[in-house]
C-alpha positions in Angstrom: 6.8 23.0 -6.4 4.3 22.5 -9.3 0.5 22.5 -8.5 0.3 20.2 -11.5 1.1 16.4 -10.8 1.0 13.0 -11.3 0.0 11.9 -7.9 -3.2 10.2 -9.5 -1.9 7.9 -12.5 1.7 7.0 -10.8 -0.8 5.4 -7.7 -2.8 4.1 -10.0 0.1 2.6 -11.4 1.6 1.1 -8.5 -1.7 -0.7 -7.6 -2.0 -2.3 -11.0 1.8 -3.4 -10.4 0.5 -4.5 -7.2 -2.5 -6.9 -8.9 -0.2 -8.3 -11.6 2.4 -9.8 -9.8 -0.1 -11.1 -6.9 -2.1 -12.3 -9.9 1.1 -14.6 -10.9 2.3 -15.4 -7.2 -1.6 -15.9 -5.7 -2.6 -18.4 -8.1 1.1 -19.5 -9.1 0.1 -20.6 -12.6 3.2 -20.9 -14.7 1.2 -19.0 -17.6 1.8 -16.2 -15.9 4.9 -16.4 -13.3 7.0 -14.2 -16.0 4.8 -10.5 -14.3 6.8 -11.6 -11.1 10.3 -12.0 -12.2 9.7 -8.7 -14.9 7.5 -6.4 -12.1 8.4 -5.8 -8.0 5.7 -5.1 -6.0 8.1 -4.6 -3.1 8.9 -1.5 -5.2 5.2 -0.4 -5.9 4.2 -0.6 -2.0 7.6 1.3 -0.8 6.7 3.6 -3.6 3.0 4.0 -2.1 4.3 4.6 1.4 6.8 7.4 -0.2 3.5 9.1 -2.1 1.7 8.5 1.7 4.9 10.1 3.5 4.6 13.0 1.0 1.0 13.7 1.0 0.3 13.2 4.9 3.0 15.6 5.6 1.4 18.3 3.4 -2.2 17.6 5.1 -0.9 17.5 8.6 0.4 20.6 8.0 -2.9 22.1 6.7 -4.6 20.3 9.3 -6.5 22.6 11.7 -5.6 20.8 14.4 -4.8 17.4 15.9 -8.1 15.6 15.9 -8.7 17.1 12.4 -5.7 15.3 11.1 -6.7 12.3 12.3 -9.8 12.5 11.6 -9.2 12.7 8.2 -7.2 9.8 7.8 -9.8 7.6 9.5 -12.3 8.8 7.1 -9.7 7.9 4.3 -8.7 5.3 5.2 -11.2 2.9 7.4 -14.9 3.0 5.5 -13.1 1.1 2.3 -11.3 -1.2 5.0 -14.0 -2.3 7.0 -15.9 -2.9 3.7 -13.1 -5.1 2.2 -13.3 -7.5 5.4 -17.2 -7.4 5.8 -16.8 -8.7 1.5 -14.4 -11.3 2.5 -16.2 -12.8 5.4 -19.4 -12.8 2.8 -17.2 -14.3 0.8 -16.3 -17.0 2.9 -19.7 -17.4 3.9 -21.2 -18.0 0.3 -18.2 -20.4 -0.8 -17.0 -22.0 2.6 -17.4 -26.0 2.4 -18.3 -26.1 5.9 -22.3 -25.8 7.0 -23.2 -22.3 7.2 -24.0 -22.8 11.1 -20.5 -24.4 11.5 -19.0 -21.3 9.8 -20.4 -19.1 11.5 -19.5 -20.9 15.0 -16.3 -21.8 13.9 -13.5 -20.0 16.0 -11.0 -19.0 13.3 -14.3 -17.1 12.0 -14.7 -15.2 15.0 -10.9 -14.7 15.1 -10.9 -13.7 11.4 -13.0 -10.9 12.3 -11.5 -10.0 15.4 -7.9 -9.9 14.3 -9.0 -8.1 10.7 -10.6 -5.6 12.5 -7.6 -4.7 14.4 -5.6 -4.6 11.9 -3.7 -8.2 12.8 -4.3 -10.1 10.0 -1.4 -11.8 10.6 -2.9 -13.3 13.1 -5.6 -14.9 11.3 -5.6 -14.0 7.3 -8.0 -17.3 6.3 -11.1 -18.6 7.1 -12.1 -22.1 7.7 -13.1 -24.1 4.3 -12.4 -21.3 2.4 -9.8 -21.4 -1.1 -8.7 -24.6 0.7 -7.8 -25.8 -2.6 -6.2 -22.8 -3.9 -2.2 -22.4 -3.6 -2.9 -19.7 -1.3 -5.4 -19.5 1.6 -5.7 -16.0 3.0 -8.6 -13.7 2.3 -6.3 -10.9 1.4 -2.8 -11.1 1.8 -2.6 -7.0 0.6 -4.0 -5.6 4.1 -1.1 -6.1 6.1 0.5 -2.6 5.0 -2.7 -0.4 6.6 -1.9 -1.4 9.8 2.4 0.3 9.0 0.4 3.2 7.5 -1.7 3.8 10.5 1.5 3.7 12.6 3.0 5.9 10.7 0.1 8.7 10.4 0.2 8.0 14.4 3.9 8.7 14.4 3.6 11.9 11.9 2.8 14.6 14.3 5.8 13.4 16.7 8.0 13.2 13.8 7.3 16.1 11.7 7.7 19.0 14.2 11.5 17.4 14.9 12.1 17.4 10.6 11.0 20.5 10.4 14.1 22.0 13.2 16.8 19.2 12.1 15.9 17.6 8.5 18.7 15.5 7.1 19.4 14.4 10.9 16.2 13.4 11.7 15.7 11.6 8.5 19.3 9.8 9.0 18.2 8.6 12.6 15.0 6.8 10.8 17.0 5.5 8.2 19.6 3.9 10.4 17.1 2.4 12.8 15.0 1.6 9.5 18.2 -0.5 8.0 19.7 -2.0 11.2 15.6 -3.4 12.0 15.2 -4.6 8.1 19.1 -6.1 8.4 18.4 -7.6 11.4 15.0 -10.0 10.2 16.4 -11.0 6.7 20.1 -11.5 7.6 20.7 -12.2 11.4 17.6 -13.5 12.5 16.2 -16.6 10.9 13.4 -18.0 13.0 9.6 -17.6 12.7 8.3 -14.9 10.4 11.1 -13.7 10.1 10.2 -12.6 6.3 6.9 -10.8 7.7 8.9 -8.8 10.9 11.5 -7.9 8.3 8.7 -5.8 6.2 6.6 -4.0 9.3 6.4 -0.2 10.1 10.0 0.0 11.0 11.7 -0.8 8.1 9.1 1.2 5.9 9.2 4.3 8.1 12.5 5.2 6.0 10.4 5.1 2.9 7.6 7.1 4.4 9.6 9.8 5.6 11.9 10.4 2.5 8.6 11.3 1.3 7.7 13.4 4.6 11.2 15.0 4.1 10.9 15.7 0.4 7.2 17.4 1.2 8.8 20.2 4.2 12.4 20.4 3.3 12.4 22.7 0.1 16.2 22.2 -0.5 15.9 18.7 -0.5 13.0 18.7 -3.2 15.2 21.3 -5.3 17.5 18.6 -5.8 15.2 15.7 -6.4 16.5 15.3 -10.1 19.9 15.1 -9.0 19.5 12.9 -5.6 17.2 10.6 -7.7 20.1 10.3 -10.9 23.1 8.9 -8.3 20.6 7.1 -6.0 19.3 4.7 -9.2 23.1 4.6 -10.2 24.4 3.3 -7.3 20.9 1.0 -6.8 21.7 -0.4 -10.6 25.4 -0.7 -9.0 24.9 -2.6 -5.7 21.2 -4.1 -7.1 22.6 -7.9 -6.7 23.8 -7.4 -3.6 23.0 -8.0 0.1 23.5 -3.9 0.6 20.6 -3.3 -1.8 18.2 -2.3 0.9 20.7 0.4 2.1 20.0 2.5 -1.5 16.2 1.6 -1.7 14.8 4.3 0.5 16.5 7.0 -1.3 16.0 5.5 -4.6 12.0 3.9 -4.9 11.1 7.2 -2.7 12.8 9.8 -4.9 11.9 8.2 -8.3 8.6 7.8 -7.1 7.9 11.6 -5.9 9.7 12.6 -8.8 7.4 10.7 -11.5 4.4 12.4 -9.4 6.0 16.0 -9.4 8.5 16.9 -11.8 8.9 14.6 -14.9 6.0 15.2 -17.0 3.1 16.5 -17.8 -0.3 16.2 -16.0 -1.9 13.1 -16.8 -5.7 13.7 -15.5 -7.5 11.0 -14.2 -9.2 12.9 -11.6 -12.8 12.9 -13.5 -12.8 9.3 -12.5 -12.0 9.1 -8.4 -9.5 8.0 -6.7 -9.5 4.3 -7.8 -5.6 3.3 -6.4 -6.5 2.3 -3.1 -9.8 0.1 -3.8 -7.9 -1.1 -6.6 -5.1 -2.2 -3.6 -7.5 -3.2 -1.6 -9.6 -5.4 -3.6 -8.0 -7.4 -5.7 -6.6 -10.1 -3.9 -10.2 -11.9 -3.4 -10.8 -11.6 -6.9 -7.9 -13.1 -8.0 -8.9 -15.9 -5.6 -12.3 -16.2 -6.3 -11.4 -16.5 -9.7 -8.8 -19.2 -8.9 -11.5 -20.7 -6.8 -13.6 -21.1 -10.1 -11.2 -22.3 -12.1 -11.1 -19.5 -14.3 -6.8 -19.2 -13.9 -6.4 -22.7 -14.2 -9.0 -22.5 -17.5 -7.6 -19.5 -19.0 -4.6 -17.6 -17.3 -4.9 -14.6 -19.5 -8.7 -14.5 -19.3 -8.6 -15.2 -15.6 -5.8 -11.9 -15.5 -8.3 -9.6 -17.6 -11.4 -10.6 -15.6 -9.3 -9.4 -12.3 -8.4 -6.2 -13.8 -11.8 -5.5 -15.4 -13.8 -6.9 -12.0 -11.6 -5.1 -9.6 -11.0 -1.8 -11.8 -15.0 -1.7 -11.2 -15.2 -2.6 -7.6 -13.0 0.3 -7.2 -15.0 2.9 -8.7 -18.0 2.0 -7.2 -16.2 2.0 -3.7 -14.8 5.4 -4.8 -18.2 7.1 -5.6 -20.6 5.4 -3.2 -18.9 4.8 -0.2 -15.1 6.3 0.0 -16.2 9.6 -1.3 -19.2 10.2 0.5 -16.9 9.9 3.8 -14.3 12.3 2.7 -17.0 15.0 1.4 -17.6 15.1 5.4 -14.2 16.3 6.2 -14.3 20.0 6.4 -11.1 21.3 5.8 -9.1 23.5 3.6 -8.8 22.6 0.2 -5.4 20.4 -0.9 -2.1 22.7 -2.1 -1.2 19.7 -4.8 -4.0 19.3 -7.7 -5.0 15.8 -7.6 -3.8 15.2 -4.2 -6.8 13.1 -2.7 -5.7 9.7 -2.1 -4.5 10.0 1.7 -5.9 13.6 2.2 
């Protein structure tokens, strides 16, 4: 495997993905509704959790021990989180049209908190008089993936050891339960979020642990070129149809890792941090404070440049004063892969 890679710019990537089409579907302003029907960000976050599956593997298996994998993915993960939902209750604070005291009281408030703090935003994604006359009212609709990445690190050290004795079977069982789960909540089952159970852990553990199985199966990642060629084909083939989601693990995952490890050179961003997750994480309130101000509804494009300008620099300066700072606390062994610091 190359020690060179693209892990970096193809995360990177995938975020800005992410922020363009939520910039078009959070606002919904016809200016703009073309980045949705010309971009999938269903592709860039199965991608991310591919990348994650790759790269957790490899650190798990440098990890010292148990509590130092975890550890590490708390101090990766959770200072940038807990940041985002302290910003967005400020937020809400500083714009809500309620009385500050009423806010503050107010039970969805309490509940916000609560519920974003364990990771259930589901359960309560707004706040009260807050973007109540935007198209869309949560806070941001992006953090409902940490909570399936958390699973999934939590499921890693169960999984892995099992990979490493029986690869392709392993990986087939998660697939099947993967497909039959995402099969089951956007075909059989129509009631209440049904959309939302459709997309949890289960159905993005396939996508995950392609990458996990690509990262510890060395024959596997021989034939990345080749598994990624007749996976696209057969995607491009069965695209239009309802057995789509049957090729997508394979195909996001592989073209994905094989972007970040084999298809060109090294495209060095490093000097700059790791800016892919803030840039995930923060972009959604941005976009809808600037709806919130009429800037989208002024200007589209403007309003689109401001988001990527505002949240390119919210991102660096989470990066170097608060996500980096945690990670330099992690004492362990430096990463195999070059670049390799977004989940490690």
């Amino acid at each position: 495997m190359n020690e060179k890679n693209n892990f970096d710019i193809v995360r990177l990537s995938l975020a800005f993905i992410v922020l363009l089409v939520h910039s078009a579907e959070v606002t919904r302003n016809a200016d703009i509704r073309f980045l949705s029907h010309f971009l999938n960000s269903d592709f860039a976050v199965r991608g991310f959790f591919a990348i994650s599956g790759f790269l957790i593997a490899k650190s798990y298996l440098r990890s010292k021990s148990l509590t130092s994998y975890f550890i590490k993915r708390a101090q990766r993960i959770l200072p940038a989180y807990i940041f985002v939902v302290i910003m967005c209750f400020v937020i809400g604070m500083c714009i809500t049209t309620l009385p500050l005291v009423d806010f503050l009281k107010n039970k969805e408030s309490i509940k916000y908190l609560i519920a974003n703090f364990s990771f259930l935003n589901f359960i309560q994604p707004s706040l009260p008089g807050v973007f109540t006359n935007n198209p869309n009212q949560p806070m941001d609709g992006s953090l409902w993936t940490i909570k399936a990445e958390l699973t999934l690190y939590v499921l890693l050290p169960f999984v892995l050891p099992l990979m490493k004795k029986s690869p392709l079977k392993v990986w087939t069982a998660i697939f099947i339960i993967s497909s039959l789960w995402f099969f089951f909540f956007s075909m059989v089952y129509t009631g209440p979020k049904a959309d939302t159970l459709a997309k949890q852990f289960i159905s993005l553990a396939s996508f995950f642990f392609f990458g996990s199985l690509l990262a510890t199966h060395q024959p596997t990642f021989d034939r990345l070129k080749e598994i990624t060629i007749v996976s696209l084909v057969l995607f491009l083939l069965f695209k239009n149809t309802d057995y789509s989601f049957l090729i997508e693990p394979i195909a996001f995952s592989s073209v994905v890792i094989l972007f970040c490890t084999n298809l060109c050179s090294e495209i060095k961003i490093s000097q700059y941090g790791d800016l892919s997750y803030g840039m995930y994480l923060y972009h959604w309130p941005i976009i809808q404070l600037l709806q919130h101000f009429g800037v989208f509804t002024a200007n589209a494009y403007l309003g689109l440049l401001m988001t990527i300008v505002i949240t390119l620099a919210l991102a660096y300066t989470s990066w170097n004063l608060l996500e980096s700072r945690f990670l330099k606390r992690a004492h362990h062994t430096p990463p195999s892969i070059a670049g390799s610091t977004a989940r490690d």
